[in-house]
SEPAMAR-305930 format. One record per atom (N, C-alpha, C): residue number from 1; z, x, y; residue in one letter. Coordinates in steps of 0.02 Angstrom, whole numbers, m for minus. Layout:
SEPAMAR-305930
<num=NUM&zz=Z&xx=X&yy=Y&residuo=a>
...
This chain:
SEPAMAR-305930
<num=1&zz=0&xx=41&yy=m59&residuo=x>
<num=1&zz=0&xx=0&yy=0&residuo=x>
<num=1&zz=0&xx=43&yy=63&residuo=x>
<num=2&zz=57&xx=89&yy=56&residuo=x>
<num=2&zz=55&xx=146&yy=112&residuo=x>
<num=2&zz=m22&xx=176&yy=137&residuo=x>
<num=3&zz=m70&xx=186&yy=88&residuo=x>
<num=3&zz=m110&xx=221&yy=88&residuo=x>
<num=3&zz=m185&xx=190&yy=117&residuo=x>
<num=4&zz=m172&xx=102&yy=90&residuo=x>
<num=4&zz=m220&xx=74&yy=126&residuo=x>
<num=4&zz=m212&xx=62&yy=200&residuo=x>
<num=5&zz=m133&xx=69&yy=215&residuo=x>
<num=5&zz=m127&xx=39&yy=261&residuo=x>
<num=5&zz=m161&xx=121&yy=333&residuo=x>
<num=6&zz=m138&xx=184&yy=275&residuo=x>
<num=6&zz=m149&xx=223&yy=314&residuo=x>
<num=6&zz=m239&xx=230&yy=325&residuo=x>
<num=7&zz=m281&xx=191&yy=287&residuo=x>
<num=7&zz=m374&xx=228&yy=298&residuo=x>
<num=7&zz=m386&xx=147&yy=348&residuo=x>
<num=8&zz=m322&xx=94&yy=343&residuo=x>
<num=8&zz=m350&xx=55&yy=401&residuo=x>
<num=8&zz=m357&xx=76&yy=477&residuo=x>
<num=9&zz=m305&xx=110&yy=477&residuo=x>
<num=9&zz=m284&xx=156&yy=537&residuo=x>
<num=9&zz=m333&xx=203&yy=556&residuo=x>
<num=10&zz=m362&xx=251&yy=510&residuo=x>
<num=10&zz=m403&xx=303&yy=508&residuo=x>
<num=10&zz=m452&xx=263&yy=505&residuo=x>
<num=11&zz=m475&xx=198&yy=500&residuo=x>
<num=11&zz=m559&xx=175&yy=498&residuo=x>
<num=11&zz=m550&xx=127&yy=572&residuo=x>
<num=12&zz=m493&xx=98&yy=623&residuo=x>
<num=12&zz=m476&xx=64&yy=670&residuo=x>
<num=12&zz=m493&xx=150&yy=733&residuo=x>
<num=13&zz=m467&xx=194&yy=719&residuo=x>
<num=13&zz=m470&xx=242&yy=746&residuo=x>
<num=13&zz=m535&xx=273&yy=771&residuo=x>
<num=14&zz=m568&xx=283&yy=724&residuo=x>
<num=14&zz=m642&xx=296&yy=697&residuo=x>
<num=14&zz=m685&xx=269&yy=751&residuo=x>
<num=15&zz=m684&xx=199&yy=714&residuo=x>
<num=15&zz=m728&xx=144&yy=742&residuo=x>
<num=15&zz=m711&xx=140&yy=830&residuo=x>
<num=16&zz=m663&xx=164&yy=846&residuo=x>
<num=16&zz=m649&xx=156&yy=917&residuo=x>
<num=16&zz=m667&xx=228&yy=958&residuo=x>
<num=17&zz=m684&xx=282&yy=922&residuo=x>
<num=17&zz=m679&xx=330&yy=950&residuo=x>
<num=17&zz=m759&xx=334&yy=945&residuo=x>
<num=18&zz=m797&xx=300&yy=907&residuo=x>
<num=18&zz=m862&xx=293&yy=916&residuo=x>
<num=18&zz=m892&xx=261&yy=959&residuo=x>
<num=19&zz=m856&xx=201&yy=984&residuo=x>
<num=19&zz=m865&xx=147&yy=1040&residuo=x>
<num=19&zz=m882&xx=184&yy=1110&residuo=x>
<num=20&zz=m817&xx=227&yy=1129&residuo=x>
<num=20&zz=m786&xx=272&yy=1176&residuo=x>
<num=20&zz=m836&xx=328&yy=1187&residuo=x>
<num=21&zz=m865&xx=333&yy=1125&residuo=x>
<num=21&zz=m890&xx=408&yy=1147&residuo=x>
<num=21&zz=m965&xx=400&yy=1169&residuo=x>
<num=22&zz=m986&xx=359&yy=1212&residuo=x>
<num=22&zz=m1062&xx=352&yy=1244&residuo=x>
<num=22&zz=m1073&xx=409&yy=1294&residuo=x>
<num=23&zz=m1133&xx=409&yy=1289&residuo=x>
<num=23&zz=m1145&xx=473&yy=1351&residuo=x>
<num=23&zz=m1123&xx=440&yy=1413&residuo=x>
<num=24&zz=m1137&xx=487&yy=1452&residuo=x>
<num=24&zz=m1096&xx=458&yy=1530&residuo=x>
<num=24&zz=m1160&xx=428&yy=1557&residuo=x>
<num=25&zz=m1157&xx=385&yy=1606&residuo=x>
<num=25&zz=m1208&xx=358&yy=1642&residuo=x>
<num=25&zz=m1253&xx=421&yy=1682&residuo=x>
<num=26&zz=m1306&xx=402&yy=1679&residuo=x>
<num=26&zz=m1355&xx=433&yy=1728&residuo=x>
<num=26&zz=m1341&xx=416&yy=1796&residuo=x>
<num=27&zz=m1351&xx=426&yy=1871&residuo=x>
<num=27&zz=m1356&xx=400&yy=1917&residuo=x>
<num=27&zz=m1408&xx=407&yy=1941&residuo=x>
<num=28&zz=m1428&xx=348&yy=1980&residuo=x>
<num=28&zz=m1525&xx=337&yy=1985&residuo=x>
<num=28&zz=m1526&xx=406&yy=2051&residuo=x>
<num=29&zz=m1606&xx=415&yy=2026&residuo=x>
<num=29&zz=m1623&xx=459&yy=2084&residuo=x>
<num=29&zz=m1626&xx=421&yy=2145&residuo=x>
<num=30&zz=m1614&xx=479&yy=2185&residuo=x>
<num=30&zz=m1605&xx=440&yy=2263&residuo=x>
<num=30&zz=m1672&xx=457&yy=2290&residuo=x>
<num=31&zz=m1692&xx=416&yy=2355&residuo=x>
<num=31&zz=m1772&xx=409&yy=2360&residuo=x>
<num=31&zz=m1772&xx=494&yy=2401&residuo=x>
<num=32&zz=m1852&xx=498&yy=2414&residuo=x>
<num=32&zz=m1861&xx=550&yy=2454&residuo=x>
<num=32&zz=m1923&xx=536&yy=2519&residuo=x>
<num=33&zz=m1917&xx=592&yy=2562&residuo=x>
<num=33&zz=m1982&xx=561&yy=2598&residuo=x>
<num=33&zz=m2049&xx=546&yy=2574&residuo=x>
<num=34&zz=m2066&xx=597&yy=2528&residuo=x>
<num=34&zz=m2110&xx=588&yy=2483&residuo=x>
<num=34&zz=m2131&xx=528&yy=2439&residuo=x>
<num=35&zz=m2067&xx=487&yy=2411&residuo=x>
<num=35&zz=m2092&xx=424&yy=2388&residuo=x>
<num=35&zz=m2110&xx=362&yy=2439&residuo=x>
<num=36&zz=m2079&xx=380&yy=2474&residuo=x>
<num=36&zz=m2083&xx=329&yy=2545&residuo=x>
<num=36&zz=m2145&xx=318&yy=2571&residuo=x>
<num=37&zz=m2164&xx=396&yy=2590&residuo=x>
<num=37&zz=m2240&xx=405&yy=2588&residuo=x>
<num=37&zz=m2287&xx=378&yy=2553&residuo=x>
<num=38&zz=m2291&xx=374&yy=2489&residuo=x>
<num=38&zz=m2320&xx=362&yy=2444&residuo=x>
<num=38&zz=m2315&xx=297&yy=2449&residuo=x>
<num=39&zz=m2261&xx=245&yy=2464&residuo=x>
<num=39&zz=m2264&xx=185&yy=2466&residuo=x>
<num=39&zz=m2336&xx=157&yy=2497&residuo=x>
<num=40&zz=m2352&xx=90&yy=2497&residuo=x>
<num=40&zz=m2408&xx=64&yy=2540&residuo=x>
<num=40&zz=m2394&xx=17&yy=2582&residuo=x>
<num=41&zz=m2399&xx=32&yy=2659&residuo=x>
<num=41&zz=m2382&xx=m4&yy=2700&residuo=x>
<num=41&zz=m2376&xx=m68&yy=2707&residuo=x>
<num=42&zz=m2349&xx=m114&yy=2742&residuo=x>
<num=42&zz=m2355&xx=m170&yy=2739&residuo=x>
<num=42&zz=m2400&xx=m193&yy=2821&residuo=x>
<num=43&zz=m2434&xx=m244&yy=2804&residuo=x>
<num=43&zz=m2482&xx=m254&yy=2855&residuo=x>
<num=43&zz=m2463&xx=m327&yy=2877&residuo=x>
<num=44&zz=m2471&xx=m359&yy=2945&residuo=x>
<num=44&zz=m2466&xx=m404&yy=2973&residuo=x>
<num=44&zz=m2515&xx=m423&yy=3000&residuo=x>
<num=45&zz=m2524&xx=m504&yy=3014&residuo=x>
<num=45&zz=m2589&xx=m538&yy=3049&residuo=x>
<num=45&zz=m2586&xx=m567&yy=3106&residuo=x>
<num=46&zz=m2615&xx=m561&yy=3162&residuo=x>
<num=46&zz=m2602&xx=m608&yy=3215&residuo=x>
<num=46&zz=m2694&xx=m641&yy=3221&residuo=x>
<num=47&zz=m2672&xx=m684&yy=3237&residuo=x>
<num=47&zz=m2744&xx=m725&yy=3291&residuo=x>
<num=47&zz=m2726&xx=m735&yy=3340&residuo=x>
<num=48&zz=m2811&xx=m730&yy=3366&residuo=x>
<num=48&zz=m2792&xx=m764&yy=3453&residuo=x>
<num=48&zz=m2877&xx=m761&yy=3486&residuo=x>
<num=49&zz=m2873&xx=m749&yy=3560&residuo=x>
<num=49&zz=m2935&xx=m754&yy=3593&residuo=x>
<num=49&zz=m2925&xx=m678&yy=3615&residuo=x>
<num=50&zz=m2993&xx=m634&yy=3615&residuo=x>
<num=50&zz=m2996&xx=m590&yy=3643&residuo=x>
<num=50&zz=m3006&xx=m580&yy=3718&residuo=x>
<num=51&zz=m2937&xx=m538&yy=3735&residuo=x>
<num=51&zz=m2941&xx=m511&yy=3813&residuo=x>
<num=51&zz=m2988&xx=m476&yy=3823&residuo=x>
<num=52&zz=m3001&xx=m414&yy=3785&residuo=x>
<num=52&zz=m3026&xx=m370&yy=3787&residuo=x>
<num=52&zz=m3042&xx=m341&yy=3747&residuo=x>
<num=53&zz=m3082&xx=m292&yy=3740&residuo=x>
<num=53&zz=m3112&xx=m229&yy=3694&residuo=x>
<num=53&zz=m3156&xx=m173&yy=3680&residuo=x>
<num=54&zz=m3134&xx=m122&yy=3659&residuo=x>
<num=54&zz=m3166&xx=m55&yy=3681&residuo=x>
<num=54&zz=m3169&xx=m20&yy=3620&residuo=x>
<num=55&zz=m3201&xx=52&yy=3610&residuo=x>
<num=55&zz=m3196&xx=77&yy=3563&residuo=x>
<num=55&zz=m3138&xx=95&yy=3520&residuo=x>
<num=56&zz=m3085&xx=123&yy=3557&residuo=x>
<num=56&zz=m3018&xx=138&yy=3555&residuo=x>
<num=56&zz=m2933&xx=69&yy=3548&residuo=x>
<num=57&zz=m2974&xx=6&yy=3589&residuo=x>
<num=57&zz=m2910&xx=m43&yy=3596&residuo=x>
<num=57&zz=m2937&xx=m100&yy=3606&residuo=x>
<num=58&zz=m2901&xx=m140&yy=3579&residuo=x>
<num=58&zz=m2910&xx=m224&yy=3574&residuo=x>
<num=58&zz=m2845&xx=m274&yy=3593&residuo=x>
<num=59&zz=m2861&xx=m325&yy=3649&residuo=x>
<num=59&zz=m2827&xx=m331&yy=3667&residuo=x>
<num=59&zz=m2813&xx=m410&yy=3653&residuo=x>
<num=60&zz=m2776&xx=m456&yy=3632&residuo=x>
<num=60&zz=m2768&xx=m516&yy=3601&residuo=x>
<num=60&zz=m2718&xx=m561&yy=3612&residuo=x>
<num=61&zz=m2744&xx=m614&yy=3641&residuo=x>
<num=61&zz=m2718&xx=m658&yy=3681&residuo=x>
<num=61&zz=m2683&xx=m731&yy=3626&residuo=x>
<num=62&zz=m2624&xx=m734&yy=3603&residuo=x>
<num=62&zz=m2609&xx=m770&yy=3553&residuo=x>
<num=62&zz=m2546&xx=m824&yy=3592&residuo=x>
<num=63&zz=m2541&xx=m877&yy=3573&residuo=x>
<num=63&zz=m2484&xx=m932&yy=3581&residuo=x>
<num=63&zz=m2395&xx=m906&yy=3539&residuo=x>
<num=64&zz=m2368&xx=m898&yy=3582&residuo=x>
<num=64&zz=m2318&xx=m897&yy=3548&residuo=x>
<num=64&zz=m2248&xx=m959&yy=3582&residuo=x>
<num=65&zz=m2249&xx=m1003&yy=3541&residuo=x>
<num=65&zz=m2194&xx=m1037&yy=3570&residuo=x>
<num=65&zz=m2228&xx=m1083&yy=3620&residuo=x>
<num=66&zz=m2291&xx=m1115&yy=3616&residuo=x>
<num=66&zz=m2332&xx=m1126&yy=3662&residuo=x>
<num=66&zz=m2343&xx=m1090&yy=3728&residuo=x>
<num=67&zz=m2315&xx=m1017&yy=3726&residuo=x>
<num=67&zz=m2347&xx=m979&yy=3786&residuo=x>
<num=67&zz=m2387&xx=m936&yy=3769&residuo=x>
<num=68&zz=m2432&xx=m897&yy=3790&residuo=x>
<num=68&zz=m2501&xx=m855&yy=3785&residuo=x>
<num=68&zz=m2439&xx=m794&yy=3802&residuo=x>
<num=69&zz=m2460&xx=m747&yy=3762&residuo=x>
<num=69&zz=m2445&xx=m682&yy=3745&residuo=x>
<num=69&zz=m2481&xx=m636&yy=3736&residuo=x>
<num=70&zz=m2503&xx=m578&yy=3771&residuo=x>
<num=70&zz=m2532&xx=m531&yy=3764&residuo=x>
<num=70&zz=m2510&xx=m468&yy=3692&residuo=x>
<num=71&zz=m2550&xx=m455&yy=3644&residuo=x>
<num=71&zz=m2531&xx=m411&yy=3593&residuo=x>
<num=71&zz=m2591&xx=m331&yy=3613&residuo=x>
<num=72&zz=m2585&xx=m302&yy=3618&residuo=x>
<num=72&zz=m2630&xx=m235&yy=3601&residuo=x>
<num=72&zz=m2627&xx=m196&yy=3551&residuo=x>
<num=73&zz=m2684&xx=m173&yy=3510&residuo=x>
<num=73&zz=m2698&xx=m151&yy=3462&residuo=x>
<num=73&zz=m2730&xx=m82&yy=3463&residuo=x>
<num=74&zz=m2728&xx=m27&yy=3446&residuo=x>
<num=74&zz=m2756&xx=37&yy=3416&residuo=x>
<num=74&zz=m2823&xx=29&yy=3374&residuo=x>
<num=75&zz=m2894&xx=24&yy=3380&residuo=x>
<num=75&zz=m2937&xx=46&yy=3337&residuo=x>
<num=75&zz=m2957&xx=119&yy=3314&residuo=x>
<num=76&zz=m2975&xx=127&yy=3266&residuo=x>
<num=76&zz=m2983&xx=206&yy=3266&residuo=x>
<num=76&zz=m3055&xx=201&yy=3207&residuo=x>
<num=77&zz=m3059&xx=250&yy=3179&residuo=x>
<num=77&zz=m3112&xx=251&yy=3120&residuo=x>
<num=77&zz=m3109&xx=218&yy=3072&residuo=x>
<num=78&zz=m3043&xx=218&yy=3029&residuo=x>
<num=78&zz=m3033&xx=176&yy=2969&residuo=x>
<num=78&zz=m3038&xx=100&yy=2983&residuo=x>
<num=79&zz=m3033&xx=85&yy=3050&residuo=x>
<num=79&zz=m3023&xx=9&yy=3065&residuo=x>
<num=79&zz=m3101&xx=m47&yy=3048&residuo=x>
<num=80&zz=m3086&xx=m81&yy=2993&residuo=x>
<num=80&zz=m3132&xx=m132&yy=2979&residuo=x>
<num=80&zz=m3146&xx=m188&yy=3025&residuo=x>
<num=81&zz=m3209&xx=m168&yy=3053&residuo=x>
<num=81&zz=m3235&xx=m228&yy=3126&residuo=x>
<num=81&zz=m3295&xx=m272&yy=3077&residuo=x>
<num=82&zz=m3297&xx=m350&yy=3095&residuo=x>
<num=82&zz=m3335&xx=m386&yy=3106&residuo=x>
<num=82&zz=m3351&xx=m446&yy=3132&residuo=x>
<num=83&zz=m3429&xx=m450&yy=3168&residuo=x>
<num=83&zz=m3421&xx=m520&yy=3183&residuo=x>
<num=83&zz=m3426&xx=m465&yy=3285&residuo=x>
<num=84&zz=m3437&xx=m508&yy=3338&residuo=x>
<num=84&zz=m3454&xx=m480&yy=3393&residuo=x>
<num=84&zz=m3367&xx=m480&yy=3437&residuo=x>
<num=85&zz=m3349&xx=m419&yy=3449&residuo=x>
<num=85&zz=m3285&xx=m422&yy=3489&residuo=x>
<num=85&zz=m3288&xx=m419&yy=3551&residuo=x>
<num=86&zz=m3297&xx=m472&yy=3587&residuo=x>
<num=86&zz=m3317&xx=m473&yy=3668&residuo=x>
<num=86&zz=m3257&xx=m528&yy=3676&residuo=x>
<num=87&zz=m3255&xx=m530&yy=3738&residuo=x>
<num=87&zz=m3212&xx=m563&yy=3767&residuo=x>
<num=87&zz=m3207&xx=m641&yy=3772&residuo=x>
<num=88&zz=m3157&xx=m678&yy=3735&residuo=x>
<num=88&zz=m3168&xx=m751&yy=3742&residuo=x>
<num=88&zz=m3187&xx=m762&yy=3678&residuo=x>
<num=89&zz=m3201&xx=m713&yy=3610&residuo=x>
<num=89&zz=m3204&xx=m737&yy=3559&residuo=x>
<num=89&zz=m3139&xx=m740&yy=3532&residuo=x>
<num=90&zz=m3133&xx=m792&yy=3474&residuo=x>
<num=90&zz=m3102&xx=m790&yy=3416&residuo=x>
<num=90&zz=m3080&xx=m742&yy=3354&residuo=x>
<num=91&zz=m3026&xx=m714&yy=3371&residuo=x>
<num=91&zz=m3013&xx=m649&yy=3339&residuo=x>
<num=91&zz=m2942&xx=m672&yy=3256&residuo=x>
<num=92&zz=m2959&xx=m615&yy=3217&residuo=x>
<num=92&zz=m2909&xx=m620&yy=3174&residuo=x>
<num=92&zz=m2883&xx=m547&yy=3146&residuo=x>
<num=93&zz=m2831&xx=m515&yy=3161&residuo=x>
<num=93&zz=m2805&xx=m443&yy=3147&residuo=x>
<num=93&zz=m2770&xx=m428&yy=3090&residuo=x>
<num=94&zz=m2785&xx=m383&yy=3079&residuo=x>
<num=94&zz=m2718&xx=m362&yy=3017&residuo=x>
<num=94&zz=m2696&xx=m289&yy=3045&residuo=x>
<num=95&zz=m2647&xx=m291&yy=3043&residuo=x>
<num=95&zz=m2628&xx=m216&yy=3070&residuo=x>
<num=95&zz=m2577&xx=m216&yy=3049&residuo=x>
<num=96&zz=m2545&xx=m151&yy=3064&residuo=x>
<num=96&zz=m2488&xx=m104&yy=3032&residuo=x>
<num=96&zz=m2456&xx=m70&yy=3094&residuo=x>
<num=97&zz=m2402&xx=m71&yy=3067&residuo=x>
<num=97&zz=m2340&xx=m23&yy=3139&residuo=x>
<num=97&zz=m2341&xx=41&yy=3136&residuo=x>
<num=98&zz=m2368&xx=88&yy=3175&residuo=x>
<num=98&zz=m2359&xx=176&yy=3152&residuo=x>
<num=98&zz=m2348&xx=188&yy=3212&residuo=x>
<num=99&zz=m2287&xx=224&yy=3212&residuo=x>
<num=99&zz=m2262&xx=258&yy=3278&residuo=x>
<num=99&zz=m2256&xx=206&yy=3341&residuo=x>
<num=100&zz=m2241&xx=141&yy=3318&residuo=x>
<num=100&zz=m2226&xx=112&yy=3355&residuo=x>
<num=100&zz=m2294&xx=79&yy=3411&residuo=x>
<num=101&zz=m2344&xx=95&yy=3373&residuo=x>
<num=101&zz=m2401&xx=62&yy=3418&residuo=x>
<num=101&zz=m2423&xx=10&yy=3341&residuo=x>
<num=102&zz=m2464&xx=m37&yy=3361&residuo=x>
<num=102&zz=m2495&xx=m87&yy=3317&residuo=x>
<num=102&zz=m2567&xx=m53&yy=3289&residuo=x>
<num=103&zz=m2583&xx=m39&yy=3235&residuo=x>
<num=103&zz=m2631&xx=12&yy=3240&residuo=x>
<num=103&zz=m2665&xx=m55&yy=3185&residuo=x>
<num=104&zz=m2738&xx=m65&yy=3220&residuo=x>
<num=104&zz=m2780&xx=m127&yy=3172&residuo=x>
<num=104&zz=m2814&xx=m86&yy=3093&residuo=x>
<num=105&zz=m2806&xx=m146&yy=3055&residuo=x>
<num=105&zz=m2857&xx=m119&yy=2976&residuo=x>
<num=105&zz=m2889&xx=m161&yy=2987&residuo=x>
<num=106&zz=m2897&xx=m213&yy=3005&residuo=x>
<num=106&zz=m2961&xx=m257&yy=2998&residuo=x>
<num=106&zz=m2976&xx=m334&yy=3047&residuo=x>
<num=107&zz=m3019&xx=m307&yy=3075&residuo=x>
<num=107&zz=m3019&xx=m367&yy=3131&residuo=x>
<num=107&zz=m3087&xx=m402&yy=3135&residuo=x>
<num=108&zz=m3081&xx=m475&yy=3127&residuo=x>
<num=108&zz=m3148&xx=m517&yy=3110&residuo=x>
<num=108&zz=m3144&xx=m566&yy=3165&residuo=x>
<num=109&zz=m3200&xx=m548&yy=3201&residuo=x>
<num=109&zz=m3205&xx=m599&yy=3287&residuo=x>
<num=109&zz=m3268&xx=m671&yy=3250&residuo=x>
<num=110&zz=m3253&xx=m714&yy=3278&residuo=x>
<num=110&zz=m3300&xx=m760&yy=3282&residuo=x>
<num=110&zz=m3322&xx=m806&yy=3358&residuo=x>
<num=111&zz=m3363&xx=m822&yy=3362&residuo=x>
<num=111&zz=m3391&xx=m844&yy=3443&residuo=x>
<num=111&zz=m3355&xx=m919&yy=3438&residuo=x>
């Protein structure tokens, strides 16, 4: 009796010291600038009527709150134009925030 009672002990023991003994947690990697980078921006849309426009800037006249609001935009090379951007057309933007200016990806005017 002594003896079973002693391999219950030694198999209660066992079984618990196996439970216990997991590796330790990993802790997640922390981000870097590099993944951040790598992320892909997030882009926003406005419409409105065009103020203006030039090779370099576009300027877009939108309702906010029922008041007319002026937005300005950054074109550059990568920026996708179509459709005639003159003044008094019908505009639709997608752009992105870099350095704090609105810099356009893709802007489609209609008359």
């Amino acid at each position: 009796m002594k003896s079973k009672l002693t391999m219950c002990a030694l198999t209660v023991a066992l079984c618990a010291g196996v439970a216990f003994a997991q590796a330790p947690a990993t802790k997640a990697p922390k981000h870097t600038k590099s993944a951040a980078a790598a992320a892909p921006m997030h882009t926003h849309v406005a419409s409105g009527t065009v103020v203006s426009a030039d090779e370099s800037k576009l300027v877009l006249s939108h309702k906010v709150k029922g008041k007319a609001q002026e937005m300005s935009f950054t074109l550059n090379s990568d920026t996708q134009k179509s459709g005639d951007l003159k003044a008094g057309a019908k505009a639709t933007v997608h752009y992105k925030t870099e350095n704090g200016q609105n810099v356009a990806t893709d802007v489609k005017a209609s008359s």
